[in-house]
C-alpha positions in Angstrom: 69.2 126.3 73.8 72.6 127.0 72.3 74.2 125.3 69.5 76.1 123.1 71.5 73.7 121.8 73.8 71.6 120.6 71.4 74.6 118.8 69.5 75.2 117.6 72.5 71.6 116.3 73.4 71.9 114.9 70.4 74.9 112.8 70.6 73.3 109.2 71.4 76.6 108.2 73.6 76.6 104.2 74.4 78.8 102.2 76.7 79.7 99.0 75.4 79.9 96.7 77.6 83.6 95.5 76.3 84.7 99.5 77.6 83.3 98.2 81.2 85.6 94.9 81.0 88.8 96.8 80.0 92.0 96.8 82.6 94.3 99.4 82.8 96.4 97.3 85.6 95.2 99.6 88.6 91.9 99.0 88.9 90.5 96.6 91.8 90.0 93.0 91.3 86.6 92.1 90.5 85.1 89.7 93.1 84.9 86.6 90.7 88.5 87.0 90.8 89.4 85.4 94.2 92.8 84.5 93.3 93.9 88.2 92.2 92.2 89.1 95.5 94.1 87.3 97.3 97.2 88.0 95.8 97.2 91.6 96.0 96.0 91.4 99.8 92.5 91.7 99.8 93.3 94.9 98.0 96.3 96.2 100.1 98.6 95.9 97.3 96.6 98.5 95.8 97.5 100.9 98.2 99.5 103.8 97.1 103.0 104.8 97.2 104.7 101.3 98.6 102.3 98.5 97.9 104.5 96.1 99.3 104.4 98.2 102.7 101.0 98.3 103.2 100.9 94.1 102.1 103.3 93.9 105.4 100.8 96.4 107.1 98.1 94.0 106.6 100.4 91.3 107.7 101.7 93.6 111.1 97.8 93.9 112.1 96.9 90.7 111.8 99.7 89.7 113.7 99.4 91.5 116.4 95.8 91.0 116.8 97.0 87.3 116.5 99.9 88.1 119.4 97.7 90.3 121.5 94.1 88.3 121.6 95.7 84.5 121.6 97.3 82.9 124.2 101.5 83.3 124.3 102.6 79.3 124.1 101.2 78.4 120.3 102.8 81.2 118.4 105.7 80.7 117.0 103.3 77.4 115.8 100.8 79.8 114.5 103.3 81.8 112.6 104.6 78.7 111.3 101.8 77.3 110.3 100.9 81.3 108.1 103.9 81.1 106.4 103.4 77.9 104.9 100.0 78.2 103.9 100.5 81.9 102.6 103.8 80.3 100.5 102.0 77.7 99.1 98.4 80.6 98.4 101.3 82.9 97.0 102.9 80.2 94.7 98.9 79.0 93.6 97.5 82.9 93.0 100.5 84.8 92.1 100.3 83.1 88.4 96.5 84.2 87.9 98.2 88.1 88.8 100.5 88.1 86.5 98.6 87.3 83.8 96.4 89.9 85.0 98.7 92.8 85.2 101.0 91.6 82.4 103.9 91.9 84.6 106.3 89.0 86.0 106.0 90.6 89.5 103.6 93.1 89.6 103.6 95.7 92.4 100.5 94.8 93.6 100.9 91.5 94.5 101.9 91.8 98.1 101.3 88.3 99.2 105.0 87.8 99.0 105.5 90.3 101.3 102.7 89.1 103.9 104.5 86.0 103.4 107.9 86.8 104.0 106.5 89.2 107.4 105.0 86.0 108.7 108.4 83.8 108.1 110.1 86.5 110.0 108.2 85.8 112.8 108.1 82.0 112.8 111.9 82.4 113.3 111.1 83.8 117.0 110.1 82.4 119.9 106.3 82.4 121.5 107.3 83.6 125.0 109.4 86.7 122.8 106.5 87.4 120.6 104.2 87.0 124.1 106.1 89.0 126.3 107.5 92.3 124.0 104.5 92.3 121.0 104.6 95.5 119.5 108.4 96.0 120.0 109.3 92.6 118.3 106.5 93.3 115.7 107.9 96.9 115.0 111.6 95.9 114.6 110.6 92.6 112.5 108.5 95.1 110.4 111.2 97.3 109.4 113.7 95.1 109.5 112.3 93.2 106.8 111.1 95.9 104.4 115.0 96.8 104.9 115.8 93.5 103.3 112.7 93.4 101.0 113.3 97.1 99.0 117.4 96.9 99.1 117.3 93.4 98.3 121.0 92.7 100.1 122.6 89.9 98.2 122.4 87.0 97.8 118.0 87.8 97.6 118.6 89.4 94.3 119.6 86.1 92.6 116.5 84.3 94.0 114.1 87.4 92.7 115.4 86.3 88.9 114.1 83.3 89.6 111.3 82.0 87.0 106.9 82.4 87.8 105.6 82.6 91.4 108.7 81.0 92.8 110.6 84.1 91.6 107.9 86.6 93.2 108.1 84.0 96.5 111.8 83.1 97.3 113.4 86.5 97.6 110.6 87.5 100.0 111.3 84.4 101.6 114.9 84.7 102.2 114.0 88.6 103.5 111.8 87.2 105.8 114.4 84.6 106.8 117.4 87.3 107.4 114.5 89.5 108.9 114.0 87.0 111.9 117.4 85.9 112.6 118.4 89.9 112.5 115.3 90.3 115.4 116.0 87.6 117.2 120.0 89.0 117.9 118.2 92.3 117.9 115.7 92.0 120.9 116.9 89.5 122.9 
């Protein structure tokens, strides 16, 4: 056995558990943590590069499993009814992440993004979002990460708003320009 190895055998190395607990900002939420979880997209806003792109890929599947498994007369209702629960989970959980991540609005929170997706969709009408899905879902999708990463004004003034409702709103108002640009868009 050479020198080394035996210092090495030696060396009595201990993990404390404190160095298990420690958060460098990237790691996954634990699962104690629901509200983390839920603000970073059951882990979507994890996803690397463009968090806030795969939060509105999360949001795109789930609605068009929603669009293509339901029936066609309750959705705008049901899109409705997403982006008001998801505003009011965003503006609950979004607090709990930035404390977290040390960061006003951290990158991976994305519910602001599955939020805004949602609104854009609430803006159109069931027998549109029945009759055209994936087209409708694809150009609402891009259209609002347009308005989401190059934040056209007047979304920048709502983003310097103060706590969750700053992290919210300019999503919001994305999501809101993102609907009304489908709707002339597709129909």
């Amino acid at each position: 056995m050479s020198d080394l190895e035996a210092d090495v055998e030696a060396e009595d190395v201990e993990i404390e558990d404190d160095d298990l607990d420690q958060d460098d900002g990237d790691s996954q939420p634990s699962q104690g943590n629901v509200a983390v979880l839920i603000a970073c997209g059951l882990g979507s806003g994890y996803l690397k590069p463009g968090p806030g792109t795969w939060g509105t890929v999360l949001a795109f599947l789930i609605a068009l499993c929603i669009c293509l498994i339901g029936p066609t007369w309750p959705l705008q209702a049901i899109f409705i009814a997403l982006a008001i629960i998801s505003m009011i989970l965003g503006l609950v959980v979004t607090p709990a992440a930035q404390r977290r991540f040390e960061r006003l609005d951290p990158s991976q929170v994305v519910i602001d993004e599955i939020h805004g997706f949602w609104l854009a969709l609430a803006l159109l009408p069931s027998d549109l979002l029945g009759s055209r899905t994936v087209m409708v879902c694809v150009v609402a999708f891009v259209i609002f990460r347009l308005f989401d990463i190059c934040k056209p004004w007047p979304i920048p003034i709502l983003e310097r708003t103060p706590g969750a409702w700053g992290v919210m709103l300019d999503d919001s108002l994305a999501g809101l320009l993102a609907g009304i640009a489908t709707l002339v868009l597709v129909q």
